[in-house]
C-alpha positions as CSV (number, residue, x, y, z in Angstrom):
1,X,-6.5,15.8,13.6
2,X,-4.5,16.7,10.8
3,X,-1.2,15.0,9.9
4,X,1.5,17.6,7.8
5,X,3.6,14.8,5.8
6,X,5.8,14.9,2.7
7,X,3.7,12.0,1.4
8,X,1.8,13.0,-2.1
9,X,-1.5,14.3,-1.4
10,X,-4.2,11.5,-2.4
11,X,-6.1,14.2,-4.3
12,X,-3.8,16.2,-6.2
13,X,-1.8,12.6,-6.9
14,X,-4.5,10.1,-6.9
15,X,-2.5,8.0,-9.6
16,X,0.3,7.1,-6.9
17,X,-2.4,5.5,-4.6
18,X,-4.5,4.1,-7.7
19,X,-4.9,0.7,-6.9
20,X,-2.1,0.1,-4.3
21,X,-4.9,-1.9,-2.0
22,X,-5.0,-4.4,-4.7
23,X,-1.4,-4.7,-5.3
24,X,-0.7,-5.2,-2.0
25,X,-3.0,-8.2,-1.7
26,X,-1.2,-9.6,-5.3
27,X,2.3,-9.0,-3.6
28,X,1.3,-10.5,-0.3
29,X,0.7,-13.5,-2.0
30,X,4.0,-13.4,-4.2
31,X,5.6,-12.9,-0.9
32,X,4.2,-15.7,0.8
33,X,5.3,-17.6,-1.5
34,X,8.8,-16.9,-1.5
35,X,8.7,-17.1,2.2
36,X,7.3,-20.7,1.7
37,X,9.7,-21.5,-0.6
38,X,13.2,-19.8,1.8
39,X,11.6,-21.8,4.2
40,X,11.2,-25.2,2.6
41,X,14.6,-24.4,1.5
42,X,16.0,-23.7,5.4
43,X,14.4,-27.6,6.6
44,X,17.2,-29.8,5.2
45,X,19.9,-27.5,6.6
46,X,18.5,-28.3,10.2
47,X,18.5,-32.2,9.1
48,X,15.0,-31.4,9.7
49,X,14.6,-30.9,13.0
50,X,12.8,-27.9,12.0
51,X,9.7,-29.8,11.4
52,X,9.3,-29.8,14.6
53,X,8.9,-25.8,14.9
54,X,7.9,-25.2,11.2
55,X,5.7,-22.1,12.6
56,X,8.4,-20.5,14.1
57,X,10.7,-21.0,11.5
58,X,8.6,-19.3,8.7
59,X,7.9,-16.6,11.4
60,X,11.3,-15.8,12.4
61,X,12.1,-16.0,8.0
62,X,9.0,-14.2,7.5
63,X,9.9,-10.7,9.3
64,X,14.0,-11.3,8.4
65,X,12.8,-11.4,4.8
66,X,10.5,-8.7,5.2
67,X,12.5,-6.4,7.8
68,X,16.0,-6.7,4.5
69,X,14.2,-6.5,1.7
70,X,12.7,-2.8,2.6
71,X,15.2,-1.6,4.7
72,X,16.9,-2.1,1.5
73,X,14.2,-1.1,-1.7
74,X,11.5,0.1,0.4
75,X,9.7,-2.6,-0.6
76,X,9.5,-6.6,-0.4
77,X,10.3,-8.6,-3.4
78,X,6.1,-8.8,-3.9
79,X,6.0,-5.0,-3.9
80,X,8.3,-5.0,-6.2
81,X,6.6,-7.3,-8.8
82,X,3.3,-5.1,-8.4
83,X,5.7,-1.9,-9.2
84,X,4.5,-0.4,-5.1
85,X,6.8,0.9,-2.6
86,X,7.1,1.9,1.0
87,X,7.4,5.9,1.8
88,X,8.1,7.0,5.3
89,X,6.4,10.8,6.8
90,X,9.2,12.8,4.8
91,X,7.8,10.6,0.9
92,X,11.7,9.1,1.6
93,X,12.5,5.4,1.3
94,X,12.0,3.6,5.0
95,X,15.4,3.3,6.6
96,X,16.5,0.0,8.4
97,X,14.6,1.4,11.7
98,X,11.7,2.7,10.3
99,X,11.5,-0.7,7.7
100,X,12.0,-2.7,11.6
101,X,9.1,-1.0,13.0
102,X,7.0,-1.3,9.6
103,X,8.0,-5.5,10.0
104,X,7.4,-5.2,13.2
105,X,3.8,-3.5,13.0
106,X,3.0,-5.7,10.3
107,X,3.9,-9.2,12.5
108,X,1.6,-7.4,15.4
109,X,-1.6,-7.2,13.0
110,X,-1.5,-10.7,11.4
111,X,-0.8,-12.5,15.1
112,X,-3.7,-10.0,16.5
113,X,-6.1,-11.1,14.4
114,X,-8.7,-8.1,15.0
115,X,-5.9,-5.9,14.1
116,X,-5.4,-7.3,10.7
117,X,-9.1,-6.6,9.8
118,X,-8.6,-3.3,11.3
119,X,-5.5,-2.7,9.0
120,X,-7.4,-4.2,6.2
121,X,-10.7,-2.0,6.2
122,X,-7.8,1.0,6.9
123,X,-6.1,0.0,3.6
124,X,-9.6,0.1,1.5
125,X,-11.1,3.2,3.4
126,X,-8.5,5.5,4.2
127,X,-7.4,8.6,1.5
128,X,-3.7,7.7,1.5
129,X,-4.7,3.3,1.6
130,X,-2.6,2.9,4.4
131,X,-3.0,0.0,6.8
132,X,-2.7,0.1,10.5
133,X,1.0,0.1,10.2
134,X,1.1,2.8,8.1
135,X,-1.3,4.9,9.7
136,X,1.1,4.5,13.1
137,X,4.1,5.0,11.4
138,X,2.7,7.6,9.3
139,X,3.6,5.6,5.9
140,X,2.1,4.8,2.8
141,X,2.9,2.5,-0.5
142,X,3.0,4.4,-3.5
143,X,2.8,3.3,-7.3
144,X,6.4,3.5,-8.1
145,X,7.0,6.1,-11.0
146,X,7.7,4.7,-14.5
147,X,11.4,4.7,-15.0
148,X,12.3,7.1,-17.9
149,X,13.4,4.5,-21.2
């Protein structure tokens, strides 16, 4: 089945997918952290009650931190620190819909733990190094050009 995207052809462009399996792992764990950190930051405000539903509360802080930060760059503050970003079918920036279903996808694989495997061996097989997510939503993360000095 062939796909007819915008997205850079992982031959002809190999340097915009050079490494973008590792620098996603390196910005998952940047954003983790920050996620950590919002949500130690959220407990006092609920005179921490949210003790009580910690999991829920980095869940929910999780996917509204993910869902605003690449609606708005196409990428999470993570991505951004390993210089990657998110391109939709058309090699656009993700919109606040398509960055939704991209959170969305991405919540779906790491609760479904065969799915995040899945997306995994997807992200270090696959031409364009997309995950499962991508590969729905027809998406990729992209080295980010150098910006001219």
């Amino acid at each position: 089945m062939t796909q007819t995207t915008a997205l850079p052809d992982p031959y002809t462009h190999e340097e915009l997918y050079r490494d973008v399996p590792t620098k996603r792992l390196v910005a998952w764990f940047v954003d983790l952290l920050v996620i950590a950190l919002l949500t130690a930051v959220m407990v006092p405000f609920t005179f921490f009650t949210a003790l009580w539903y910690l999991p829920f509360l980095a869940m929910l802080i999780s996917f509204l931190y993910r869902w605003v930060t690449i609606a708005r760059g196409s990428a999470t503050l993570g991505m951004r620190f390993t210089a990657i970003e998110l391109r939709g079918p058309d090699g656009g920036r993700l919109d606040t819909s398509q960055a939704l279903l991209h959170t969305l996808g991405y919540h779906v694989s790491v609760a479904v733990f065969p799915l995040q495997l899945l997306s995994i061996a997807l992200m270090l097989m696959s031409e364009r190094k997309q995950g499962l997510t991508d590969h729905v939503l027809g998406t990729a993360a992209l080295n980010r050009a150098a910006s001219p000095a």
